[in-house]
ZADO-1210 file (C-alpha; in nm, 4 decimals, padded with zeros to 6 digits):
<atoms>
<atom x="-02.1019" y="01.7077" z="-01.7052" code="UNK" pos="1"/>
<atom x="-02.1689" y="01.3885" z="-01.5572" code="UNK" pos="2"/>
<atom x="-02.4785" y="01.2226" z="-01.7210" code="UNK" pos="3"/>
<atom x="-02.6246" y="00.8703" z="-01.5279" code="UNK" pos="4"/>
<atom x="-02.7574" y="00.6101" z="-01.7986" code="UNK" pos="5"/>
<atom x="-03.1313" y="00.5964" z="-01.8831" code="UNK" pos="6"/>
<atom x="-03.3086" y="00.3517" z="-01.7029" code="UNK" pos="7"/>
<atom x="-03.4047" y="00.0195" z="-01.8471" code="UNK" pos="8"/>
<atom x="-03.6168" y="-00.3103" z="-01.7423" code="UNK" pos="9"/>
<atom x="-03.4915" y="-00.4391" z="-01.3921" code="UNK" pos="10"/>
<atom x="-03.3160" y="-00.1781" z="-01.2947" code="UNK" pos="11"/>
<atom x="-03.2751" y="-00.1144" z="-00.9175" code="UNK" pos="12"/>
<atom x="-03.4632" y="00.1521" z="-00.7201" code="UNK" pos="13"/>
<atom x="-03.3751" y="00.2651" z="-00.3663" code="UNK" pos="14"/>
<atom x="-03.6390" y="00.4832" z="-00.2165" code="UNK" pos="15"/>
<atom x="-03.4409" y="00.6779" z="00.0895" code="UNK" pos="16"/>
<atom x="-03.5931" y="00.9278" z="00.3258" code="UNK" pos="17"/>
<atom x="-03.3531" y="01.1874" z="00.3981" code="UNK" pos="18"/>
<atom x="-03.5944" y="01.5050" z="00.5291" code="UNK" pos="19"/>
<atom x="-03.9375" y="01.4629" z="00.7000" code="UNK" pos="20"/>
<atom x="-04.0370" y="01.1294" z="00.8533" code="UNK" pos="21"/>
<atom x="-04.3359" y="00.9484" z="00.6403" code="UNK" pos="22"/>
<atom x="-04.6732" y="00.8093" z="00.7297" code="UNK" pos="23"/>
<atom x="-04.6692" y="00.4442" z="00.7114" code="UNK" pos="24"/>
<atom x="-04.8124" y="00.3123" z="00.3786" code="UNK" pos="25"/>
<atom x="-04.7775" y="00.6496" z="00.1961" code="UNK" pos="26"/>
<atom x="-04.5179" y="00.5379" z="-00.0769" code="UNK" pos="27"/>
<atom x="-04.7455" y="00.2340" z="-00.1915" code="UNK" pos="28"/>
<atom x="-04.8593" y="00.3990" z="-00.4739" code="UNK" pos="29"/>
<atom x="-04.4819" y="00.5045" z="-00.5994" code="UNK" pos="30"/>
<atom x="-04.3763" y="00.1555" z="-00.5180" code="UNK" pos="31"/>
<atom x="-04.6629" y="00.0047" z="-00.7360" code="UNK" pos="32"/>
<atom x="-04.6155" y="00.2774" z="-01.0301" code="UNK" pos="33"/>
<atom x="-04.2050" y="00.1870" z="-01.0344" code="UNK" pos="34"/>
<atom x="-04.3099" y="-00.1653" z="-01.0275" code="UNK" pos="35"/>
<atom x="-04.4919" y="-00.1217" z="-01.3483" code="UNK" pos="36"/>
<atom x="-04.2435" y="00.0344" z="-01.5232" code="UNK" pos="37"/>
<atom x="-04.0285" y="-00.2848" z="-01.4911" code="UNK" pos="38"/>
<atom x="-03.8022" y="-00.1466" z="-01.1788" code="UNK" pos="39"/>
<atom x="-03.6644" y="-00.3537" z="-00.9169" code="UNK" pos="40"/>
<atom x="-03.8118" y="-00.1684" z="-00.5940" code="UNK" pos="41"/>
<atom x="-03.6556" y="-00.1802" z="-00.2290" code="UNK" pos="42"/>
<atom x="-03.6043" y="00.0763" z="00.0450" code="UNK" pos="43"/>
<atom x="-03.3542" y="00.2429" z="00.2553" code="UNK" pos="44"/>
<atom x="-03.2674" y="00.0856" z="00.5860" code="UNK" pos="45"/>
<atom x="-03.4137" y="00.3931" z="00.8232" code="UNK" pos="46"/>
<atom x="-03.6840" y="00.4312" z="00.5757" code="UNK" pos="47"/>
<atom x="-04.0038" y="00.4445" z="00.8463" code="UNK" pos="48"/>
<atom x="-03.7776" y="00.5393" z="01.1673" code="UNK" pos="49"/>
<atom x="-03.8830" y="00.8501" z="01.2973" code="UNK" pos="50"/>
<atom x="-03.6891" y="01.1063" z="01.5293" code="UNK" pos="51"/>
<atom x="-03.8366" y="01.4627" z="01.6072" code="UNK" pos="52"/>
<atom x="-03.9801" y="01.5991" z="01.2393" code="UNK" pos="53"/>
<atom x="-03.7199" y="01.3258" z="01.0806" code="UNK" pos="54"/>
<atom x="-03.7078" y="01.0108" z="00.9127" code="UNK" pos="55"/>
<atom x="-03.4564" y="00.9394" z="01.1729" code="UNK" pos="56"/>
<atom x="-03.1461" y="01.0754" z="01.3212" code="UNK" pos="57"/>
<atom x="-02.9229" y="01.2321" z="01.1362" code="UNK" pos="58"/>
<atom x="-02.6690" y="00.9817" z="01.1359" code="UNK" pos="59"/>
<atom x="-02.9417" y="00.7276" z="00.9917" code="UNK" pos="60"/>
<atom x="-03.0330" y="00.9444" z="00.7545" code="UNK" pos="61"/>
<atom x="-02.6992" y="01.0104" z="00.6096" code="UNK" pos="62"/>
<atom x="-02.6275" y="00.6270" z="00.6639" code="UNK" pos="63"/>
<atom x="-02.9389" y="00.5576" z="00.4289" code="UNK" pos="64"/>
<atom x="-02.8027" y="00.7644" z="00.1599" code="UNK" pos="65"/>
<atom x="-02.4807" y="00.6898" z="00.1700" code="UNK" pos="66"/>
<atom x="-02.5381" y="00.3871" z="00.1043" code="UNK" pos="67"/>
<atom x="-02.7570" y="00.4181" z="-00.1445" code="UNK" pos="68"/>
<atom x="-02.5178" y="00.6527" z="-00.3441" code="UNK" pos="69"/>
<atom x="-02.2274" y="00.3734" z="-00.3028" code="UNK" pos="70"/>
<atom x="-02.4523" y="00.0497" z="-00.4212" code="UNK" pos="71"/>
<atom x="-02.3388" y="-00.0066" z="-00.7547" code="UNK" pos="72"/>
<atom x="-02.6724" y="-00.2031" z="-00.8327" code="UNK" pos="73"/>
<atom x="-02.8782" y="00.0913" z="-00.7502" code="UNK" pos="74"/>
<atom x="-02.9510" y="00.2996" z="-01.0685" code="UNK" pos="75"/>
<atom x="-03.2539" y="00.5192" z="-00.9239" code="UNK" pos="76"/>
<atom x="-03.2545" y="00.7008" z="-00.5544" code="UNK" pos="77"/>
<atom x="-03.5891" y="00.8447" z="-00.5383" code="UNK" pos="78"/>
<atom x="-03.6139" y="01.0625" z="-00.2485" code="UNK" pos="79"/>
<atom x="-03.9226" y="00.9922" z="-00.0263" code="UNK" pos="80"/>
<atom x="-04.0101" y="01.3256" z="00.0514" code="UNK" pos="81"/>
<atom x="-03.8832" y="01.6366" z="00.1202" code="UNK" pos="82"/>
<atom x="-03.9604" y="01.8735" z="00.4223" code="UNK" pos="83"/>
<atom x="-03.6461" y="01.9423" z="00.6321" code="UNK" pos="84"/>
<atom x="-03.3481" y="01.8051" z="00.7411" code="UNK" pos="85"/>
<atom x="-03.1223" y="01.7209" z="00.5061" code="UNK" pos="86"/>
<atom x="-02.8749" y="02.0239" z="00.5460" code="UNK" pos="87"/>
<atom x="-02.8012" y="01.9174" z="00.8796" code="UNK" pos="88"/>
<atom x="-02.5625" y="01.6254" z="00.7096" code="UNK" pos="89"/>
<atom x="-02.5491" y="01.7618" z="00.3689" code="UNK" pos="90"/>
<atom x="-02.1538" y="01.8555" z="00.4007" code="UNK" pos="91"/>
<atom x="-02.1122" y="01.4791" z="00.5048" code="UNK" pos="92"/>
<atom x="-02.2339" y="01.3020" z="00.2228" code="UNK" pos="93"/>
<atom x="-01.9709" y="01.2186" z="00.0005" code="UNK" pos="94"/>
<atom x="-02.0424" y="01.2035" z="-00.3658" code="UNK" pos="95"/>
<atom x="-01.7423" y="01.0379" z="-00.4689" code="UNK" pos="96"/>
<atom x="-01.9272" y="00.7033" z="-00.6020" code="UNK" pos="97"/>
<atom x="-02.1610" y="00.9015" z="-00.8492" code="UNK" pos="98"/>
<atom x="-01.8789" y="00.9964" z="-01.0763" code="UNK" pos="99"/>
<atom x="-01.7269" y="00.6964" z="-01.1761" code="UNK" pos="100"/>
<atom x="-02.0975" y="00.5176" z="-01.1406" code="UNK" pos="101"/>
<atom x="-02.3094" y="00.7947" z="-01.2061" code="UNK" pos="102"/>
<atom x="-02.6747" y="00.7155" z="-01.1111" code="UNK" pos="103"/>
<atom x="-03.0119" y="00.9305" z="-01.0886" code="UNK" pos="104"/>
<atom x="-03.1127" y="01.0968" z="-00.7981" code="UNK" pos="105"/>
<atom x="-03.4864" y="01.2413" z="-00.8031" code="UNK" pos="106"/>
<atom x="-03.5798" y="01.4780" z="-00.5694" code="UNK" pos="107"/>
<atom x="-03.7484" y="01.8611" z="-00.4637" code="UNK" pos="108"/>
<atom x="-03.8322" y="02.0989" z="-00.2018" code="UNK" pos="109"/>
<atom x="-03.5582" y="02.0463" z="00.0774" code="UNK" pos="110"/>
<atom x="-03.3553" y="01.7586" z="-00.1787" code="UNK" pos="111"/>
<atom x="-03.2887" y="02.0886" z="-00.3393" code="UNK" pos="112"/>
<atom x="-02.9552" y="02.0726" z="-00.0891" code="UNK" pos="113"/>
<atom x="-02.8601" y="01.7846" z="-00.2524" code="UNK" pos="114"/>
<atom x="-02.8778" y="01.8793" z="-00.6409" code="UNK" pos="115"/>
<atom x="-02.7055" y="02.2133" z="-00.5651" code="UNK" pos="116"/>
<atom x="-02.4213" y="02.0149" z="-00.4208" code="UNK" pos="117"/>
<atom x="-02.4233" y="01.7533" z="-00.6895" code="UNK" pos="118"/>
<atom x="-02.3783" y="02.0612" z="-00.9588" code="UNK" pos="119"/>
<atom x="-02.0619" y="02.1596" z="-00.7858" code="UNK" pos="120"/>
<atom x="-01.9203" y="01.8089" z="-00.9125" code="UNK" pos="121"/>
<atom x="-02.0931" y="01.8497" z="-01.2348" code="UNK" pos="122"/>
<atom x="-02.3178" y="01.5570" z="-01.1459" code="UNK" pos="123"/>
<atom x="-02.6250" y="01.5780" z="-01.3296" code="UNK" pos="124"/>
<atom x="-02.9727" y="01.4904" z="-01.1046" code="UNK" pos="125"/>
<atom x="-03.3303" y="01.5464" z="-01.1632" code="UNK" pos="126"/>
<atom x="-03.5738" y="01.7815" z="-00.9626" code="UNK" pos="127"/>
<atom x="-03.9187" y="01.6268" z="-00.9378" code="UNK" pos="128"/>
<atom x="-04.2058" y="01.4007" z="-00.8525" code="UNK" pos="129"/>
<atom x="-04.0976" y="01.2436" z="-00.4990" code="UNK" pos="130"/>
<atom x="-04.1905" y="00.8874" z="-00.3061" code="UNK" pos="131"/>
<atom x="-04.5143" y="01.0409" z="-00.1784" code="UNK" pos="132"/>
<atom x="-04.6005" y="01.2757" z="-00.4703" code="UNK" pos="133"/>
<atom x="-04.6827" y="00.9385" z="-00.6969" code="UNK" pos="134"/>
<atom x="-05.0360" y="00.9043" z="-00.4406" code="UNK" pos="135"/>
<atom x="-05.1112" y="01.2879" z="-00.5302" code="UNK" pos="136"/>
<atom x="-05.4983" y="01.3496" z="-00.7176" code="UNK" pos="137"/>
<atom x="-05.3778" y="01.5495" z="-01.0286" code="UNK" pos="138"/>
<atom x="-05.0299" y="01.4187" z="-01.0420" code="UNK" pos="139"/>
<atom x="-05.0335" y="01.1621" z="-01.2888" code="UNK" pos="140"/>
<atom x="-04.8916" y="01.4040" z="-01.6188" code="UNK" pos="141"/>
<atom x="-04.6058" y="01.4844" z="-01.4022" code="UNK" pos="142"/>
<atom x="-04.5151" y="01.0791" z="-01.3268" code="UNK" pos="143"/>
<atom x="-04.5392" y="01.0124" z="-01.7059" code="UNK" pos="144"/>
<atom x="-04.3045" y="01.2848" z="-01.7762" code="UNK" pos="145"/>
<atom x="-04.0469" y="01.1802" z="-01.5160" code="UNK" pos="146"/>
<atom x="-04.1170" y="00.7922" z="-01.6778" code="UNK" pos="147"/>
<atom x="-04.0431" y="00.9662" z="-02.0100" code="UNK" pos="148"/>
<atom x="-03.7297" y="01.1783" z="-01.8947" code="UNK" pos="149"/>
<atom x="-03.5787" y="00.8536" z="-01.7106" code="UNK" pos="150"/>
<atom x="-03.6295" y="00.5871" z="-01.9156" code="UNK" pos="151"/>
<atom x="-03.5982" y="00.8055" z="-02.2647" code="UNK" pos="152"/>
<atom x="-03.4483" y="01.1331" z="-02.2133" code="UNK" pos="153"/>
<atom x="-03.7548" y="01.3116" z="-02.2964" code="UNK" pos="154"/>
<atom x="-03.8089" y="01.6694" z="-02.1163" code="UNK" pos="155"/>
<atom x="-04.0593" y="01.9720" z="-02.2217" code="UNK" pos="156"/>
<atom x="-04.1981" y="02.1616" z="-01.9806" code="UNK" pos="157"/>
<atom x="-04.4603" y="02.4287" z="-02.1108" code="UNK" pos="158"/>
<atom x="-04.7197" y="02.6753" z="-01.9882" code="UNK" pos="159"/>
<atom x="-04.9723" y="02.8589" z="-02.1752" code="UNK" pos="160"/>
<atom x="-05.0336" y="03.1710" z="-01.9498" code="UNK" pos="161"/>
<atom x="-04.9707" y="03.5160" z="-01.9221" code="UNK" pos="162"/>
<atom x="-04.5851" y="03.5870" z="-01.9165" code="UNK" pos="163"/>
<atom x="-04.3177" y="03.8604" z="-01.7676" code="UNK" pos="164"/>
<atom x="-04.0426" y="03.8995" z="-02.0352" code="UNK" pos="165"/>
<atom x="-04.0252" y="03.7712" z="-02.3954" code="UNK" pos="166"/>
<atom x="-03.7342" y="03.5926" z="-02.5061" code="UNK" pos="167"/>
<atom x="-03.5172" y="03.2954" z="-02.5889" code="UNK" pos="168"/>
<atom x="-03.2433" y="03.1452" z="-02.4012" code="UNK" pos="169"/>
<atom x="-03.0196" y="02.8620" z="-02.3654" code="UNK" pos="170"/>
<atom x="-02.8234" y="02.7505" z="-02.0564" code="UNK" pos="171"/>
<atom x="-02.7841" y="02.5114" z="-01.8229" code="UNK" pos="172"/>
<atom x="-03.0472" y="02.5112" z="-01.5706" code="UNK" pos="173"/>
<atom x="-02.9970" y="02.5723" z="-01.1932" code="UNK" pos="174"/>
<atom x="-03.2019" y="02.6238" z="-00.8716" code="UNK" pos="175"/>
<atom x="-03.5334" y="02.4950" z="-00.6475" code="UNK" pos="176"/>
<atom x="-03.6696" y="02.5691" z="-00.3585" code="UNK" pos="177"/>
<atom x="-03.6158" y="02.8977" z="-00.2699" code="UNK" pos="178"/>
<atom x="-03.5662" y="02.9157" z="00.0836" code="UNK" pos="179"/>
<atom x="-03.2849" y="02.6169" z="00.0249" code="UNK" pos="180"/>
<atom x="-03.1234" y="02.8296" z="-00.2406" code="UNK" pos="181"/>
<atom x="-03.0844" y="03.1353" z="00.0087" code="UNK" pos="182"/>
<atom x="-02.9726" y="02.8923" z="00.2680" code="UNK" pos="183"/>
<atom x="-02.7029" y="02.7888" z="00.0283" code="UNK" pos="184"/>
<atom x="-02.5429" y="03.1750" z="00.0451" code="UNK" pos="185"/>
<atom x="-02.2001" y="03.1638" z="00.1986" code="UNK" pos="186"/>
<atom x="-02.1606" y="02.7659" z="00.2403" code="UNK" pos="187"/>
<atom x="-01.9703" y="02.5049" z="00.0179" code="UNK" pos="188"/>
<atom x="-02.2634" y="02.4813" z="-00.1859" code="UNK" pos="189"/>
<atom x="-02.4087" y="02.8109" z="-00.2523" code="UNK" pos="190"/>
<atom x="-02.5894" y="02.8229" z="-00.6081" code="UNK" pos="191"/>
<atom x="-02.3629" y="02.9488" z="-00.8766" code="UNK" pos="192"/>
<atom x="-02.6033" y="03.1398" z="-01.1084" code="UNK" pos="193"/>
<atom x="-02.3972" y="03.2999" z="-01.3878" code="UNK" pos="194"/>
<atom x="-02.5169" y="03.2578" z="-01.7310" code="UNK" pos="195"/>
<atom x="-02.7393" y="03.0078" z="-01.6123" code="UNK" pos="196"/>
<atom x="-03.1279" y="02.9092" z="-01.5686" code="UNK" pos="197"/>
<atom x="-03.2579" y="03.0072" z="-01.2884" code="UNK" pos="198"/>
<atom x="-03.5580" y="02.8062" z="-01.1439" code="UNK" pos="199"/>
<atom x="-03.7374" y="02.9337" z="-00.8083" code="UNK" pos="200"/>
<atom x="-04.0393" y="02.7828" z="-00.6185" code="UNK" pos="201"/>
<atom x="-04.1524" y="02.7462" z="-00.2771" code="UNK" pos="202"/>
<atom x="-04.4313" y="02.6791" z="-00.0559" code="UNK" pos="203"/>
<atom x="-04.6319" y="02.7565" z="00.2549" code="UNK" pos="204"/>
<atom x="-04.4934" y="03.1065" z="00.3900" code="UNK" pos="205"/>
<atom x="-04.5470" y="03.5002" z="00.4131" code="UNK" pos="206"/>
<atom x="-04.5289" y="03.7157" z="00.1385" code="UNK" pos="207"/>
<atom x="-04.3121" y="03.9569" z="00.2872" code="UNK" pos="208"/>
<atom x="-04.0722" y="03.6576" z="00.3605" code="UNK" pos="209"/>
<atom x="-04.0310" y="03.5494" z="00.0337" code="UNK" pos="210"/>
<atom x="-03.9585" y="03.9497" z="-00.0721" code="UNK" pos="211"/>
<atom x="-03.7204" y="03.9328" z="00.1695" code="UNK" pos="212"/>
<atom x="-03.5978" y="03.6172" z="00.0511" code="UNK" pos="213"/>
<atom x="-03.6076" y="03.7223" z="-00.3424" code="UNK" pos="214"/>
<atom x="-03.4322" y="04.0480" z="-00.2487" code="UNK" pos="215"/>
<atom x="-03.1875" y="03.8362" z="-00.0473" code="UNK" pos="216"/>
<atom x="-03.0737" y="03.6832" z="-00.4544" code="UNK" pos="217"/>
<atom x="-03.0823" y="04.0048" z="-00.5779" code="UNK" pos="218"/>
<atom x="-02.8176" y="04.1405" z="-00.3297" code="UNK" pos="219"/>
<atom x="-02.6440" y="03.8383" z="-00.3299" code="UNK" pos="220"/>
<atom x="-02.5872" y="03.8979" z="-00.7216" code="UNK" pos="221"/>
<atom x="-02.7918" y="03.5978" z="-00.8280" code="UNK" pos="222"/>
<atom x="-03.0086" y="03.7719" z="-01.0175" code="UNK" pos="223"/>
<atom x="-02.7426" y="03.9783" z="-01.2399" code="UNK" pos="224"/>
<atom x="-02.5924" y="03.7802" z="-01.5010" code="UNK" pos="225"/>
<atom x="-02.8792" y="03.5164" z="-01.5713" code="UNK" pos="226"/>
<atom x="-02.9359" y="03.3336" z="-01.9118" code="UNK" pos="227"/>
<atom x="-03.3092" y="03.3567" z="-01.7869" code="UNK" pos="228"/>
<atom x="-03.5468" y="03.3167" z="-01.5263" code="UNK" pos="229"/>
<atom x="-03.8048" y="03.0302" z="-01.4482" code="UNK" pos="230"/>
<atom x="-04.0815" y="03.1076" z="-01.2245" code="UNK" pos="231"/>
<atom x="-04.2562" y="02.7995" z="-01.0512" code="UNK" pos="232"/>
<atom x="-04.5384" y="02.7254" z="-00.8190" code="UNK" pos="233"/>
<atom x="-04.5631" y="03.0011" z="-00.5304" code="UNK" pos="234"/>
<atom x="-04.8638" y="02.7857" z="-00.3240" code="UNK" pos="235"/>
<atom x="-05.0419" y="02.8328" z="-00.0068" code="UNK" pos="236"/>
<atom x="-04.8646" y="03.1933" z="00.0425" code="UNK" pos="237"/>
<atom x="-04.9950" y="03.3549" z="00.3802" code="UNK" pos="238"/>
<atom x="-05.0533" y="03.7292" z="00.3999" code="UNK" pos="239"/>
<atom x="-05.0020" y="03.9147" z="00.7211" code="UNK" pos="240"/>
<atom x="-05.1983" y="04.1482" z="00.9632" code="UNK" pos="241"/>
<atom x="-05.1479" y="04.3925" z="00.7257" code="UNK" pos="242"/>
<atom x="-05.2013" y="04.2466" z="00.3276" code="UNK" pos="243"/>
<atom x="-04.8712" y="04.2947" z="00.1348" code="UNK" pos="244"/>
<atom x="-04.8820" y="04.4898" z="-00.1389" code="UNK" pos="245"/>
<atom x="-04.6858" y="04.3096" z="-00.4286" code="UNK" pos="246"/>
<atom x="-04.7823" y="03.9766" z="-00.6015" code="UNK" pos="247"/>
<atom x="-04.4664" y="03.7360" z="-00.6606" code="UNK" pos="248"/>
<atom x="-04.4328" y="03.8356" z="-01.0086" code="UNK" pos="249"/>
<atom x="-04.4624" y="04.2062" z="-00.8811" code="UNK" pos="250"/>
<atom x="-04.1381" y="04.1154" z="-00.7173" code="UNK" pos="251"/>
<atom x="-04.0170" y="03.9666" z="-00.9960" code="UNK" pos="252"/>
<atom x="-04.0520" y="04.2595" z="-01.2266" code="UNK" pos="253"/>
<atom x="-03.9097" y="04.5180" z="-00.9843" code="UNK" pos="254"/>
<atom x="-03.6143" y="04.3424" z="-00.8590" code="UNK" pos="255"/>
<atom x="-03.5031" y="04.2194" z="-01.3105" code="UNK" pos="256"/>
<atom x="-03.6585" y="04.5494" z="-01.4287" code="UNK" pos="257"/>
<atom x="-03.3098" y="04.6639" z="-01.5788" code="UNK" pos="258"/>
<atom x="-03.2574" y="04.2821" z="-01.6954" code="UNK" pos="259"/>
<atom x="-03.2921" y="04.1637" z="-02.0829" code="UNK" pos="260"/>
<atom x="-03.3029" y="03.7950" z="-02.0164" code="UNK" pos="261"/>
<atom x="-03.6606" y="03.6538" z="-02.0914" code="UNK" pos="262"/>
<atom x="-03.8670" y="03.5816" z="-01.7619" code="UNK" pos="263"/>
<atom x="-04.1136" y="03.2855" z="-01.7237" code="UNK" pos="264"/>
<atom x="-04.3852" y="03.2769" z="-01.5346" code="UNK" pos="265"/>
<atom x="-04.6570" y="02.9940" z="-01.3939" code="UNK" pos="266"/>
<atom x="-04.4250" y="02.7024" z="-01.4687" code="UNK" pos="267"/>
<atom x="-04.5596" y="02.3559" z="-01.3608" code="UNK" pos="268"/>
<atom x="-04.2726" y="02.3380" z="-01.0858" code="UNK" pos="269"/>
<atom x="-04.3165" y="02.3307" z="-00.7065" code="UNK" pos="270"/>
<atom x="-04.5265" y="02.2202" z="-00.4905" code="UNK" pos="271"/>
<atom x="-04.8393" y="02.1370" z="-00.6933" code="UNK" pos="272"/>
<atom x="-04.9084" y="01.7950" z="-00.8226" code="UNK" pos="273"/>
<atom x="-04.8088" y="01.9548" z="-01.1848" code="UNK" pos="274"/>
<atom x="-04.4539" y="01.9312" z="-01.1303" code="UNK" pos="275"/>
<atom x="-04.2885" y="01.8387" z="-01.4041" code="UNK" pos="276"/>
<atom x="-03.9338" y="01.6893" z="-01.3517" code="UNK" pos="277"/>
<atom x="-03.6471" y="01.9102" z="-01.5493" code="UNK" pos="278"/>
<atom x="-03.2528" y="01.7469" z="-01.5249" code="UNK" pos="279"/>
<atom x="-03.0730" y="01.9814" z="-01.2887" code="UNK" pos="280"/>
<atom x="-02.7399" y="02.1295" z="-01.4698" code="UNK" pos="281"/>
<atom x="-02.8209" y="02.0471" z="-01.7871" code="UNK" pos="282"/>
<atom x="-02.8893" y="02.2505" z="-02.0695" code="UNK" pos="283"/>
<atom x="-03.2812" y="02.3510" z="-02.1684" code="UNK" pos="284"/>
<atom x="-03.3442" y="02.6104" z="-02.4173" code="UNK" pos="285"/>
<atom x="-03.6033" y="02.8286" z="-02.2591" code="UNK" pos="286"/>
<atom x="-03.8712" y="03.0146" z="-02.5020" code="UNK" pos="287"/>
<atom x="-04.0896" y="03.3188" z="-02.3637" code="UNK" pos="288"/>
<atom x="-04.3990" y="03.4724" z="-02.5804" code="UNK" pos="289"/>
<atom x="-04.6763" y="03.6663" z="-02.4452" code="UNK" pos="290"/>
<atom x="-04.8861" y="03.3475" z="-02.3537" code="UNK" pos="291"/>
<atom x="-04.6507" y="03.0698" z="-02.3730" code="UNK" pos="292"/>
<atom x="-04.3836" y="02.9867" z="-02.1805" code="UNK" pos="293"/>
<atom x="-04.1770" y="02.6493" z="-02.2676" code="UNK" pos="294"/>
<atom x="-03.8514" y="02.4728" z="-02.1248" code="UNK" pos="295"/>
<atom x="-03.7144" y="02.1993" z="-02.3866" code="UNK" pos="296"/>
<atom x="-03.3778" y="01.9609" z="-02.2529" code="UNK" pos="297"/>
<atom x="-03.1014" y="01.9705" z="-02.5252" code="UNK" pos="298"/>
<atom x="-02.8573" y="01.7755" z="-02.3506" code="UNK" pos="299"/>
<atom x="-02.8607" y="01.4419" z="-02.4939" code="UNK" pos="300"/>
<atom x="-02.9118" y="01.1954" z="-02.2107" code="UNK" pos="301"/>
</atoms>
């Protein structure tokens, strides 16, 4: 694997947008917070443009982190925010620059695109706390542990409610936003999920969509050979007309019900403000007790 150096005093940050366009002013916070921590600060060319739902066409966007990926001062892209968009020029951005000069890239929701096609160069990249998630009420934990993961290679996420399986596992840890992960199916970058960790999370849609997206995994074989299983954040889920029937964990249970890998539940990853940054394709050891749930890096950064 391909492991960027910690971060030190005067490093250089790029902020990019590649998704959803941004309200002026909203990464002020981030940009003050990064400041603090001794970081150089600038941001991407097309940063503020705006075209449709994007921060700019797609050939600005891809221009933005393109270059961003090729500056060999910048040691930190922090995505803006997520959103959509970034698919549409995924299969153009060429990650040739990160593996001689490996640098972080920090990123969720639709940057989930990006990390599953950085794993497919074994390019290591961190899903987390975005541009606009630093000005979030309740967010602050989450900001020290991505401070803490970047600057000293420092990762433990934990939960202390009720769980789905019991067990212990160690693997390298895979996966996102789950509507990204079942538009990866059949592409260039479609999430390889053998023996790994598999993270899911998503936000803002119908139950029976994401059963239809969970069952999607299943029969795609995703769900069949899995070190273990990481549950996230599920927010702002809509019912129907008619209620559905089955919880997320519900859906859980039924579709790893002949499965022996240990199953967390109500991790602090997603869409909340508690979302606490975990280094995409490296190895976590994953523990699972009746009312505790952690996720501990073991790949020395």
């Amino acid at each position: 694997m391909i492991i960027p150096s910690l971060l030190a005093k005067n490093d250089k940050v790029r902020i990019i947008a590649p998704a959803g366009k941004l309200v002026s002013g909203s990464l002020n916070t981030a940009i003050e917070v990064l400041s603090s921590w001794g970081l150089k600060v600038e941001g991407g060319s097309n940063i503020y443009n705006s075209y449709s739902v994007f921060s700019g066409t797609d050939s600005q966007r891809l221009s933005d982190f393109q270059d961003a990926i090729n500056d060999s001062d910048v040691k930190l892209i922090l995505c803006a925010r997520g959103g959509y968009g970034l698919t549409r020029y995924i299969d153009q951005l060429d990650l040739t620059a990160l593996i001689t000069r490996p640098k972080w890239i920090v990123g969720f929701s639709d940057i989930t695109a990006l990390h599953l096609k950085a794993i497919k160069s074994d390019l290591l990249t961190i899903h987390g706390p975005m541009g606009t998630s630093f000005a979030r009420e309740g967010a602050e934990q989450s900001i020290d542990q991505l401070h803490s993961l970047m600057f000293y290679g420092s990762s433990i996420i934990e939960t202390n409610q009720a769980q789905l399986k019991q067990g212990t596992a160690t693997g390298a840890i895979v996966g996102g936003n789950l509507s990204l992960l079942c538009n990866s199916l059949g592409t260039a970058t479609e999430i390889d999920t053998n023996e790994k960790i598999l993270v899911l999370e998503d936000v803002g849609d119908y139950y029976y969509r994401m059963d239809r997206m969970l069952n999607q995994l299943a029969r795609a074989g995703k769900f069949a050979n899995l070190k273990g299983l990481v549950i996230g954040s599920f927010s702002d889920l809509v019912q129907g007309n008619d209620k559905f029937a089955e919880s997320i964990n519900d859906i859980i249970l039924r579709l790893t019900i002949n499965s022996s890998y240990p199953v967390a539940t109500a991790m602090p990853i997603g869409h909340e403000p508690a979302n606490f940054p975990f280094v995409h394709g490296a190895e976590y050891k994953l523990e699972v007790s009746k009312e505790l749930a952690s996720l501990e890096l073991i790949t020395k950064l």
